[in-house]
N, C-alpha and C positions, 0 to 999 in steps of 0.2 A: 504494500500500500504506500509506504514509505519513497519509493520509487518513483510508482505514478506520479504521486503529488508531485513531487519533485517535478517529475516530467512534464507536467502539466502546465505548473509557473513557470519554467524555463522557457515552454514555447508562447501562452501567453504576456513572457513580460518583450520575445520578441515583437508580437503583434502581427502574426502569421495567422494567415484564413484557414479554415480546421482542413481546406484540400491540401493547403500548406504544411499544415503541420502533419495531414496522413502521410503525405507524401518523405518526410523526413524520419516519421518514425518505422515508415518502408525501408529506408534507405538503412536504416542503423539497423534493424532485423535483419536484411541482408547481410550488413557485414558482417553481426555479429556469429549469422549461421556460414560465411566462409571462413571465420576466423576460427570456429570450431571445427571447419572439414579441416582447413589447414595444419590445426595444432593436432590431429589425431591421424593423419593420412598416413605417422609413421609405424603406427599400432593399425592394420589391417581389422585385426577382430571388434576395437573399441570403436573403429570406424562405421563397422557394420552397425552394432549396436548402435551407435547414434542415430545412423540412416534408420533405423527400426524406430526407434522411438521419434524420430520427427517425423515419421509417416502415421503412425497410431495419432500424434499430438495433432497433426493438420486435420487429419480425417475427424477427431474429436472435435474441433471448434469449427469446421466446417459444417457440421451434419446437425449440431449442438443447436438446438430450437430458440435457444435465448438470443442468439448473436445474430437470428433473421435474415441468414445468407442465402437460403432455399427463393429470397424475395429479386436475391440479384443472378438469379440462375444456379445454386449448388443449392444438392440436396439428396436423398435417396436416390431418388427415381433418377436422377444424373450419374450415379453410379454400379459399375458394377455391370 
C-alpha cells in the first residue's frame, strides 16, 4: 500500500493525465519484468519458474472480474 501511495503523489505532484501516468507505470512494469529475465537468464530453472509464475499472475488479473478487463476484450471466452 505503502508503494502505491507513494506512487501515486509522485505522478500526481508531476501533473500527468492518468493516460500519462498509465503509460509510465507501463513503462517501469516492463522494465522491471526485463530486469528480472535479465538477473535470472543465468539460472535456466529459476528462469523457468519465473516465466510460470508470471503466466498464472497475468492470467489471474486478466480473467479476475474486479479489474473489468473482459469490458476491453479479455476474458474467458477469449481464451483457451
Amino acid at each position: 500500500m505503502f508503494f502505491r501511495s507513494t506512487r501515486k503523489k509522485r505522478l500526481e505532484m508531476k501533473k500527468v493525465s492518468k493516460l500519462e501516468a498509465l503509460a509510465i507505470l507501463v513503462d517501469e512494469c516492463v522494465a522491471a519484468h526485463q530486469n528480472a529475465v535479465k538477473t535470472l537468464t543465468p539460472n535456466k530453472e529459476a528462469l523457468a519458474m519465473y516465466h510460470n509464475w508470471m503466466q498464472g499472475y497475468l492470467a489471474y488479473h486478466i480473467y479476475a472480474e474486479r479489474y473489468r478487463l473482459n469490458e476491453l476484450g479479455f476474458g474467458v471466452d477469449q481464451c483457451c
